[in-house]
DSSP file (Angstrom, degrees, kcal/mol; ACC not computed):
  #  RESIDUE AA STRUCTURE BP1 BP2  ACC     N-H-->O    O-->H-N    N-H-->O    O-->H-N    TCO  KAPPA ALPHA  PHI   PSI    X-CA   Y-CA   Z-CA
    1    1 A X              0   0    0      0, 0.0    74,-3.0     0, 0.0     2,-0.4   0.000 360.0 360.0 360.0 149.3  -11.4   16.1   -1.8
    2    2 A X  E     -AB  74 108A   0    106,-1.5   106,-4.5    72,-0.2     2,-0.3  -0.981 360.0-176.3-135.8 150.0   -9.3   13.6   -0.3
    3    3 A X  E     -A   73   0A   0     70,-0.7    70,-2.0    -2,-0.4     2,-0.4  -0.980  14.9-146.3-137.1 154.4   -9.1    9.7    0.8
    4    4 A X  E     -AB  72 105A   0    101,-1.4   101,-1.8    -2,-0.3     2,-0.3  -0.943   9.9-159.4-113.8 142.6   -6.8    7.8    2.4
    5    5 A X  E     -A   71   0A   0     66,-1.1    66,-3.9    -2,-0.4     2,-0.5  -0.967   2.5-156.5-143.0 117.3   -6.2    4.4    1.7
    6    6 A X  E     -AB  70 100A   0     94,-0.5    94,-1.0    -2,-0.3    64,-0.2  -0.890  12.9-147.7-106.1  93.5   -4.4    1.3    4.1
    7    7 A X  E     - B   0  99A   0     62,-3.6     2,-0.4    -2,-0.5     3,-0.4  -0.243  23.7-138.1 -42.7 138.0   -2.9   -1.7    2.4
    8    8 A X  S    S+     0   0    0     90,-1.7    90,-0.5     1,-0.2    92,-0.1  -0.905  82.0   0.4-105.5 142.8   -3.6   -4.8    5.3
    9    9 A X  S  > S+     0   0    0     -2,-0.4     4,-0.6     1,-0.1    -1,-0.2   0.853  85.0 178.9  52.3  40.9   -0.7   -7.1    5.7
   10   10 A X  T  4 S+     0   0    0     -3,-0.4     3,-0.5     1,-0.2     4,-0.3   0.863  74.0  34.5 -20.1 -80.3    1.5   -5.4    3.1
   11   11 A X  T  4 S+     0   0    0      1,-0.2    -1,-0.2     2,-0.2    28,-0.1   0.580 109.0  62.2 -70.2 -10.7    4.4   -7.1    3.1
   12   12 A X  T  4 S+     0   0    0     -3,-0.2    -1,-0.2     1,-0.1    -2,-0.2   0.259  90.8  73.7 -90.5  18.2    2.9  -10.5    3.7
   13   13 A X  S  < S+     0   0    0     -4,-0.6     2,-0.3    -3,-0.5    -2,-0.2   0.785  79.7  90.8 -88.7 -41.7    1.0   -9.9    0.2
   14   14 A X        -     0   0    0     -4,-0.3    25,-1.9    -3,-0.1     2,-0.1  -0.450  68.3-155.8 -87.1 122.5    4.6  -10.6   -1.6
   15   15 A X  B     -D   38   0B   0     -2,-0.3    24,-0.2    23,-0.2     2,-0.2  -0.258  20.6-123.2 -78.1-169.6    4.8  -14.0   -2.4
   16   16 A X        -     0   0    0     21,-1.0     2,-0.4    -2,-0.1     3,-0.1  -0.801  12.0-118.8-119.1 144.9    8.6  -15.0   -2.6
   17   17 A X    >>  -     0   0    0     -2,-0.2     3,-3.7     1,-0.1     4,-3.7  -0.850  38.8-106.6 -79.3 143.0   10.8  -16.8   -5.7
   18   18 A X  H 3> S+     0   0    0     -2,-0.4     4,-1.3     1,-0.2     5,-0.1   0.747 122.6  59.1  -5.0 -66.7   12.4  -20.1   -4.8
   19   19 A X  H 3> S+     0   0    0      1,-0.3     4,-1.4     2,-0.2    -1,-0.2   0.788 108.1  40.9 -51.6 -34.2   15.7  -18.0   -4.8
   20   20 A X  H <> S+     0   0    0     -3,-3.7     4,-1.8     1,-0.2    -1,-0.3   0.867 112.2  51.3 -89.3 -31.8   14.6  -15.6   -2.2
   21   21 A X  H  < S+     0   0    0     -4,-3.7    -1,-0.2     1,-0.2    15,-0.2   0.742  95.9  64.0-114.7  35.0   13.1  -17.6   -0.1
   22   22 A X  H >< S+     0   0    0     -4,-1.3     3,-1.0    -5,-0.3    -2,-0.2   0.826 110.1  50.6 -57.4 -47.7   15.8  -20.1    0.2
   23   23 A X  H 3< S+     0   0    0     -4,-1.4    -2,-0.2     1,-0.3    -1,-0.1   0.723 103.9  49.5 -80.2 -10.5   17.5  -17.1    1.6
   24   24 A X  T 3< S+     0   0    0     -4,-1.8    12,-0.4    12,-0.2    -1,-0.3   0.070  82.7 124.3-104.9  21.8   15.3  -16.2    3.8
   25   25 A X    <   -     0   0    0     -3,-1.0     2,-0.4    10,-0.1    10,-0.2  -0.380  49.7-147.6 -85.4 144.3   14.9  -20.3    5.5
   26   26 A X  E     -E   34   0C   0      8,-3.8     8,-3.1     6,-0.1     2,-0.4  -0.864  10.4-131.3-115.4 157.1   15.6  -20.1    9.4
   27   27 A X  E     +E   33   0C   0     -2,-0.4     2,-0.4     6,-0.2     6,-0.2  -0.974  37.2 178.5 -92.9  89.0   17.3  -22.9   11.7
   28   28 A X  E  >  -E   32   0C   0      4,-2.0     4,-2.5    -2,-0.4    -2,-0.0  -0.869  30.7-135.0-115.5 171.0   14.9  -23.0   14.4
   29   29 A X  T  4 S+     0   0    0     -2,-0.4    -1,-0.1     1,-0.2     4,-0.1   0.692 100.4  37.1 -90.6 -12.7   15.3  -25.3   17.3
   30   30 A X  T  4 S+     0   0    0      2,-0.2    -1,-0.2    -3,-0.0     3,-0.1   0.743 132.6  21.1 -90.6 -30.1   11.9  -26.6   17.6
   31   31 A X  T  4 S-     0   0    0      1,-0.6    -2,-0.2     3,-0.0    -1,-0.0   0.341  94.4-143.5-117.7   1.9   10.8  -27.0   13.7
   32   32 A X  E  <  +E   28   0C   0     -4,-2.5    -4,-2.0     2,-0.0    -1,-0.6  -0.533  67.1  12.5  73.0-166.0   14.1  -27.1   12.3
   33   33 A X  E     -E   27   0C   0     -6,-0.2     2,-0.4    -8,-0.1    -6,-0.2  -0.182  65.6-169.8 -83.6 178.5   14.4  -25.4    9.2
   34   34 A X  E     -E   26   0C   0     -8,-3.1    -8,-3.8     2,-0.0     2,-0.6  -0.996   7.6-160.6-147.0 124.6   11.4  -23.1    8.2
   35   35 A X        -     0   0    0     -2,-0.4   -10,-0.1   -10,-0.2   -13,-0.1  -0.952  21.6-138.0-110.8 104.8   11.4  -21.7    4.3
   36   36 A X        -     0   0    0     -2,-0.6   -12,-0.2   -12,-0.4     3,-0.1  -0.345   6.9-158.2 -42.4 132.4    8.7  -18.2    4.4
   37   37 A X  S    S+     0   0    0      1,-0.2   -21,-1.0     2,-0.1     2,-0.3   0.465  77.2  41.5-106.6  -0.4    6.7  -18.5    1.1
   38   38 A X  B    S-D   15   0B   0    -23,-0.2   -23,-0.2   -17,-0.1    -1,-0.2  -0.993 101.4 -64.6-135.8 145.6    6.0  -14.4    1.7
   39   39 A X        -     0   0    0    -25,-1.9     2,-0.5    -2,-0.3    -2,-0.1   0.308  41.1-143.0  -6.9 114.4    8.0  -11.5    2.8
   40   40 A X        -     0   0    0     -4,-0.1    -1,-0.1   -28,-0.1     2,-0.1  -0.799  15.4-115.6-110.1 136.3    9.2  -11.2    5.7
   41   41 A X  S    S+     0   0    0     -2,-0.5     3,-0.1     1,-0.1    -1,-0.0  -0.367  97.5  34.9 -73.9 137.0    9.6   -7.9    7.9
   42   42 A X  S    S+     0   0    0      1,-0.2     2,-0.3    -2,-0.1    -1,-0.1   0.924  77.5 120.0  88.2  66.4   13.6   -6.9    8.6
   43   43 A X        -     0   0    0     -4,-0.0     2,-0.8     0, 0.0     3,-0.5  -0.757  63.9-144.4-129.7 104.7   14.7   -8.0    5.5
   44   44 A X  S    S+     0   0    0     -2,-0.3     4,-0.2     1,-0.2     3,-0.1   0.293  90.5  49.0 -59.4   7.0   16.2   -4.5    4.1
   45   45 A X  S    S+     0   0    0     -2,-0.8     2,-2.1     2,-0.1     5,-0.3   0.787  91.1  79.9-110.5 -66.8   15.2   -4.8    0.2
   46   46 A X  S    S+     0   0    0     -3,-0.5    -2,-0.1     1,-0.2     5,-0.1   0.301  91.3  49.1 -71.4  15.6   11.5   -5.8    0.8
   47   47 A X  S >>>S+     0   0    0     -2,-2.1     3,-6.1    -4,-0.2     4,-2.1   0.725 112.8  50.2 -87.4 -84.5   10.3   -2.0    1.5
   48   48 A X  H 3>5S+     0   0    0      1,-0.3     4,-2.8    -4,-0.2     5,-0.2   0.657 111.7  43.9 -39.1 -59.2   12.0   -1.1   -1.5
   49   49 A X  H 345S+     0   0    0      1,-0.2     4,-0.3     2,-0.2    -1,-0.3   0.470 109.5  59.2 -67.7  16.3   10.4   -3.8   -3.6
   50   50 A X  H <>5S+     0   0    0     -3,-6.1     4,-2.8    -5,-0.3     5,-0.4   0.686 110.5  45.0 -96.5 -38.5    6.7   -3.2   -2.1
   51   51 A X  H  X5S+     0   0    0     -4,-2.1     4,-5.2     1,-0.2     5,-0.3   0.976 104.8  51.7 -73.5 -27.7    6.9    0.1   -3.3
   52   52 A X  H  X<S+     0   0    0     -4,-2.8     4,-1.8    -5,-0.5    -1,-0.2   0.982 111.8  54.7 -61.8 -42.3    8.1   -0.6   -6.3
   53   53 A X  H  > S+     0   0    0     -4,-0.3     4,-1.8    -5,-0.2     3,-0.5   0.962 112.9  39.0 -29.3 -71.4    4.9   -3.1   -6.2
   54   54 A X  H  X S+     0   0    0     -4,-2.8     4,-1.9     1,-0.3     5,-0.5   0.947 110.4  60.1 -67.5 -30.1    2.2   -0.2   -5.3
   55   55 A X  H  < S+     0   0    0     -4,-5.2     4,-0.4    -5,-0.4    -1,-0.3   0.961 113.4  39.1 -72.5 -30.1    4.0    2.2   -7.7
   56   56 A X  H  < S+     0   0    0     -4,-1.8     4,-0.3    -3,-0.5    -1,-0.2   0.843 114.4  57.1 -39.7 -51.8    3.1   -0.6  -10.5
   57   57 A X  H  < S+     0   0    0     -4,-1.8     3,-0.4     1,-0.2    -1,-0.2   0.931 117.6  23.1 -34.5 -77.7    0.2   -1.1   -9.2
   58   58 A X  S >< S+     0   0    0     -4,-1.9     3,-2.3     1,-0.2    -2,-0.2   0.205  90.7 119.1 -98.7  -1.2   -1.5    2.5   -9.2
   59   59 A X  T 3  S+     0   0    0     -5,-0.5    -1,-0.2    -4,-0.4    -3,-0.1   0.948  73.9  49.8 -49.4 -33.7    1.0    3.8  -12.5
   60   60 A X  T 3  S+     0   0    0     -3,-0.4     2,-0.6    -4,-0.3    -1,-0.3   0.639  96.9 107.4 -95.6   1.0   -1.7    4.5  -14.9
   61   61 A X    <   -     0   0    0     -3,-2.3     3,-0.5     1,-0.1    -3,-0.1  -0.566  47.0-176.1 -88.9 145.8   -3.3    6.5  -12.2
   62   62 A X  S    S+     0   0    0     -2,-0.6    -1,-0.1     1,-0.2     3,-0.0   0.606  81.8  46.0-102.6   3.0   -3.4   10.2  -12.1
   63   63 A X  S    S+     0   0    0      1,-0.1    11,-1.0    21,-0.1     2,-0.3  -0.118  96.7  61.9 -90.6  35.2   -5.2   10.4   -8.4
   64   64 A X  E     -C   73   0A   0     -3,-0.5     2,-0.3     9,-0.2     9,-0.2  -0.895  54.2-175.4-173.6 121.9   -3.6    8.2   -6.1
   65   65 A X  E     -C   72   0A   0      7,-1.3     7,-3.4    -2,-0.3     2,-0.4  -0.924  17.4-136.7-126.2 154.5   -0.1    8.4   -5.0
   66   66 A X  E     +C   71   0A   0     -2,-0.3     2,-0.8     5,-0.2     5,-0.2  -0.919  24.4 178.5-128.8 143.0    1.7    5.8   -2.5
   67   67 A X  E >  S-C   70   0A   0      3,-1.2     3,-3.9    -2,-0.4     2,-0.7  -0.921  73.6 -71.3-116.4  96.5    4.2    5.7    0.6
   68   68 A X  T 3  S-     0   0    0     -2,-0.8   -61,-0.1     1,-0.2   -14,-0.0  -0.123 115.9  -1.9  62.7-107.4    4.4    2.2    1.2
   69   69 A X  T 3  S+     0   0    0     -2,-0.7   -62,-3.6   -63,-0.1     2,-0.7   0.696 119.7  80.0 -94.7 -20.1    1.2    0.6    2.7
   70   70 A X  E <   -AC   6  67A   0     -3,-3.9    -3,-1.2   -64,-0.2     2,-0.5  -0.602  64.5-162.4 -98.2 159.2   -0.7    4.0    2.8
   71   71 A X  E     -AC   5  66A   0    -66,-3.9   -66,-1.1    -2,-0.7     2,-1.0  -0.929   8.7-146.5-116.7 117.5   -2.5    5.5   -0.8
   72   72 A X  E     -AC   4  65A   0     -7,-3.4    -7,-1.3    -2,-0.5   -68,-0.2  -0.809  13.4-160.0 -85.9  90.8   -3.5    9.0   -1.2
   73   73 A X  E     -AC   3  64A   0    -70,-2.0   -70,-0.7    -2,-1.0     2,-0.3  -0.336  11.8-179.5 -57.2 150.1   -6.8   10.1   -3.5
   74   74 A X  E     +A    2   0A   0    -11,-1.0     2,-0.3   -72,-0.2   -72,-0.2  -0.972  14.2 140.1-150.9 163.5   -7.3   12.9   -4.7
   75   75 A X        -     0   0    0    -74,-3.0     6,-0.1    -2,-0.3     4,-0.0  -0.996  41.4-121.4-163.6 168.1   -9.9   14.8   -6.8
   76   76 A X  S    S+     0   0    0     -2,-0.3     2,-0.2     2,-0.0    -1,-0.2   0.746  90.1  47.2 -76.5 -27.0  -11.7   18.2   -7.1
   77   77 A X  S  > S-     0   0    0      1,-0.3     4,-0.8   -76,-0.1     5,-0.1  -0.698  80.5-123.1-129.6 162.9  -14.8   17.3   -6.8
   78   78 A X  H >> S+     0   0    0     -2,-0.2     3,-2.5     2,-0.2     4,-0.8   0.936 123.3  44.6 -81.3-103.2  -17.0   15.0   -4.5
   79   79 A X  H 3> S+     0   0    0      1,-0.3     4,-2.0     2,-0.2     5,-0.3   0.693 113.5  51.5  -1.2 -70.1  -18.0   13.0   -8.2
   80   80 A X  H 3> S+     0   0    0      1,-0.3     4,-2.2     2,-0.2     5,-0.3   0.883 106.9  51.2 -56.9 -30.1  -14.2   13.2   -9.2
   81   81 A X  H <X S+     0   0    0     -3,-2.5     4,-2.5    -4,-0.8     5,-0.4   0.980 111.2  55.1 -77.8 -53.4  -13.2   11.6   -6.0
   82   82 A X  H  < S+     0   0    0     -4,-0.8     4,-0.4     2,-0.3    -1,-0.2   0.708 110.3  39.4 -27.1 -40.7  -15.8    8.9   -6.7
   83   83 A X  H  X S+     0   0    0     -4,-2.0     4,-2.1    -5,-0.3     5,-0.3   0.836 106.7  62.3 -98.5 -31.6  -14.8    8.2   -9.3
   84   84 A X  H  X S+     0   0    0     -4,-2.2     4,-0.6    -5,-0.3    -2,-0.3   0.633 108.8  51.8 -47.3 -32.4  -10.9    8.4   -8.3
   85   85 A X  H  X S+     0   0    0     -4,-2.5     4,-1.7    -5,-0.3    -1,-0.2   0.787 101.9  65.9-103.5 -23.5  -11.8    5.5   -5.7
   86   86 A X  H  > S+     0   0    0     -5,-0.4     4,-2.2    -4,-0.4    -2,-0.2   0.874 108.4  30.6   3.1 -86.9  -13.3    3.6   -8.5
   87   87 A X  H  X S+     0   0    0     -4,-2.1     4,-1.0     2,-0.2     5,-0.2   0.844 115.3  59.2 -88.5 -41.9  -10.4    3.0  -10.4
   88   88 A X  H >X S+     0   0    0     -4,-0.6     4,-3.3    -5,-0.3     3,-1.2   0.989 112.3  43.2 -40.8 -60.8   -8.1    2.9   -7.4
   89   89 A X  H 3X S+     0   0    0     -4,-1.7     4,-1.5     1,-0.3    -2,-0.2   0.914 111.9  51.9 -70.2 -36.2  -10.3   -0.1   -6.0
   90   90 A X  H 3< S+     0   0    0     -4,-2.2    -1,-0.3     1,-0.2    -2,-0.2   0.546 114.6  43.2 -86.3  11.0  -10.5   -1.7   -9.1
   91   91 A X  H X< S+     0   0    0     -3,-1.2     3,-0.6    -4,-1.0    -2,-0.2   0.600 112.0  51.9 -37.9 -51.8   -6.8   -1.5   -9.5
   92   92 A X  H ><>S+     0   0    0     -4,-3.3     5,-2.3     1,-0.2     3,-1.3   0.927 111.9  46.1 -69.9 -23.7   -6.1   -2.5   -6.1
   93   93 A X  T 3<5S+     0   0    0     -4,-1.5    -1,-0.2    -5,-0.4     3,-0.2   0.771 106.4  57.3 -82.0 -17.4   -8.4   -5.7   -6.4
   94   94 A X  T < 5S+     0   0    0     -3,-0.6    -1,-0.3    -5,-0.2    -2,-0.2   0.165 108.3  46.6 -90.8  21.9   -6.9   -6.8   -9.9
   95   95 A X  T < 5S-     0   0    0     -3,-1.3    -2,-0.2     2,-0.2    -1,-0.1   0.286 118.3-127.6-135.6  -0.8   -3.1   -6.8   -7.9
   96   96 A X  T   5 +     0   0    0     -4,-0.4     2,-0.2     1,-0.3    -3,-0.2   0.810  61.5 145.4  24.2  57.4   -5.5   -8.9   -5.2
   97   97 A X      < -     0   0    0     -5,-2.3     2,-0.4   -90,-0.0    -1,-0.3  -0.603  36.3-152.4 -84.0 154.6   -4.2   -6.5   -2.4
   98   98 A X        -     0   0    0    -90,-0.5   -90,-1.7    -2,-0.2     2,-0.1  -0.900   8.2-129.2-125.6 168.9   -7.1   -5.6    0.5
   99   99 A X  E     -B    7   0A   0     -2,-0.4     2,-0.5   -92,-0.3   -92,-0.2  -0.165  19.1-118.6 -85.7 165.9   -7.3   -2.5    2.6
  100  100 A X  E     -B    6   0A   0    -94,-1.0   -94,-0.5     1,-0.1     4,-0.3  -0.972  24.4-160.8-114.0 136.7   -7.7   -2.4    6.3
  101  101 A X  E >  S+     0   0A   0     -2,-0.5     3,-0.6     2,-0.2    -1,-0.1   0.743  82.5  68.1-101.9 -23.0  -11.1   -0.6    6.3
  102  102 A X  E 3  S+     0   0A   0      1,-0.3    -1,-0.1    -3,-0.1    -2,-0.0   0.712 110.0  38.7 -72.4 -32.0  -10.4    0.5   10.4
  103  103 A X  E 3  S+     0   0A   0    -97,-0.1    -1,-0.3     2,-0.0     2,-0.3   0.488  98.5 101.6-130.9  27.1   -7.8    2.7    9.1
  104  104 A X  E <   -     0   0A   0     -3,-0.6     2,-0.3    -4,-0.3   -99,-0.2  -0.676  43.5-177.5 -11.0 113.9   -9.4    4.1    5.6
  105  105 A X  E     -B    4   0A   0   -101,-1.8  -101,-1.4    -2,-0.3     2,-0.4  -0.914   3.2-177.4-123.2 148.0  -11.1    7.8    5.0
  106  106 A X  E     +     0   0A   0     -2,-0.3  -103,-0.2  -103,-0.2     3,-0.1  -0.990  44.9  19.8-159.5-170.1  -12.5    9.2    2.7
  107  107 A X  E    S+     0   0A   0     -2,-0.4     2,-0.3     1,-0.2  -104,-0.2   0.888  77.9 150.2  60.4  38.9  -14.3   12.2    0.8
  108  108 A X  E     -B    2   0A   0   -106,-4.5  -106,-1.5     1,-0.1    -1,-0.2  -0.628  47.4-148.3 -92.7 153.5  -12.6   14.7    3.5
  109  109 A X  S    S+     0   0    0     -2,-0.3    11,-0.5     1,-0.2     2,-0.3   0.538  87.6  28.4-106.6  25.2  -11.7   18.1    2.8
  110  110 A X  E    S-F  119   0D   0   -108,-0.2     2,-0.3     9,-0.1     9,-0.2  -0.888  77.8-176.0-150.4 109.1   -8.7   18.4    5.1
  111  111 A X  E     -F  118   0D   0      7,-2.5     7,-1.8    -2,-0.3     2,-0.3  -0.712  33.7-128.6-121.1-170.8   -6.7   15.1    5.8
  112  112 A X  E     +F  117   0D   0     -2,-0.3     2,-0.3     5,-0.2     5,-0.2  -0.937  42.7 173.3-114.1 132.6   -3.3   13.8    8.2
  113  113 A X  E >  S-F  116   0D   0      3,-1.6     3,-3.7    -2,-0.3    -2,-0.0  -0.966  72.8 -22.0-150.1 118.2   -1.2   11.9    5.1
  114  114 A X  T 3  S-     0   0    0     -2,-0.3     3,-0.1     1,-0.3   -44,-0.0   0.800 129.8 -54.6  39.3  59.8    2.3   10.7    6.2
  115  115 A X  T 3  S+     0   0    0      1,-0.1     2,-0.4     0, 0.0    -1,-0.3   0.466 116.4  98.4   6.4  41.3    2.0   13.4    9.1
  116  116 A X  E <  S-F  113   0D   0     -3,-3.7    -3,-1.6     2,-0.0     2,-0.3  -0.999  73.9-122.5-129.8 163.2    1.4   16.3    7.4
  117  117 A X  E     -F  112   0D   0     -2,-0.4     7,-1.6     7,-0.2     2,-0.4  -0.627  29.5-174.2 -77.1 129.3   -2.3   18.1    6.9
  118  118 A X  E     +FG 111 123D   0     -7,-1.8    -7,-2.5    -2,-0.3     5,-0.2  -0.904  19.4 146.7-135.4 138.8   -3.0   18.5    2.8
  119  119 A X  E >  S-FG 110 122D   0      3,-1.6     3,-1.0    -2,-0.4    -9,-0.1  -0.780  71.7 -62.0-163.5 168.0   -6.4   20.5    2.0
  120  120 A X  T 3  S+     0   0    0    -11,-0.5     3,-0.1     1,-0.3   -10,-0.1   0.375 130.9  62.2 -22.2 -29.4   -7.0   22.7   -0.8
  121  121 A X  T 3  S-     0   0    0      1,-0.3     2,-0.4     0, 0.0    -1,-0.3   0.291 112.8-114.6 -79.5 -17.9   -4.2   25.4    0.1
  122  122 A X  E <   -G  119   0D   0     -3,-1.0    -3,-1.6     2,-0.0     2,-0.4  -0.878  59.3 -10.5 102.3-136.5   -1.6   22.5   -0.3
  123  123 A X  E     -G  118   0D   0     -2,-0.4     2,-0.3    -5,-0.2    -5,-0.2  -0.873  46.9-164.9-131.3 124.1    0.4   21.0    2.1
  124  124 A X              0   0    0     -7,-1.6    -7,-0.2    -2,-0.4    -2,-0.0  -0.780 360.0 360.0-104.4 116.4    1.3   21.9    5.8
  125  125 A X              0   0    0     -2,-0.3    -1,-0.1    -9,-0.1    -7,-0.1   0.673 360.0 360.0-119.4 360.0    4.0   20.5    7.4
């Protein structure tokens, strides 16, 4: 069985240090300057340190792998997957991430996972 899993607002989940977002302050012409107290998208290191975020996140799991904002369950069993979403959710909710629930599946036995089809047979591209 498989589920798929959506982080919401990924990169607006990483708060910032002082340092970073000093660097990240705009000049704009209406507010002046403006310091982000979270991540901001087009700033080339924060993909690499959100993943390094989920992989922290989910490390002590052995059913849930991540590319960026999406998470992949897996389990053998309709129970094991159950229980695989379990411990996934109570991970994701101790790191106080949320899901987007509109773009969440789950319990399938054939899914679409970074565009390829994974079922029981493996992986499809």
């Amino acid at each position: 069985k498989f589920s798929k899993l959506d982080v919401a607002d990924a990169f607006m989940s990483l708060k910032c240090t002082d340092n970073f977002c000093k660097a990240m302050t705009l000049n704009t012409p209406s507010h002046g300057l403006v310091q982000p107290t979270r991540a901001q998208y087009g700033v080339a290191s924060i993909p690499a340190i959100w993943q390094r975020k989920m992989e922290s996140v989910l490390q002590d799991l052995d059913c849930a792998i991540c590319f960026f904002d999406d998470i992949l369950v897996f389990a053998n069993s309709e129970l094991g997957m159950v229980r695989a979403l379990e411990d996934t959710f109570e991970k994701i909710h101790k790191s106080g991430l949320k899901l987007r629930k509109s773009k969440c599946e789950f319990l399938l036995d054939q899914i679409q996972f970074l565009g390829h089809t994974i079922d029981s047979d493996g992986l499809h591209c």
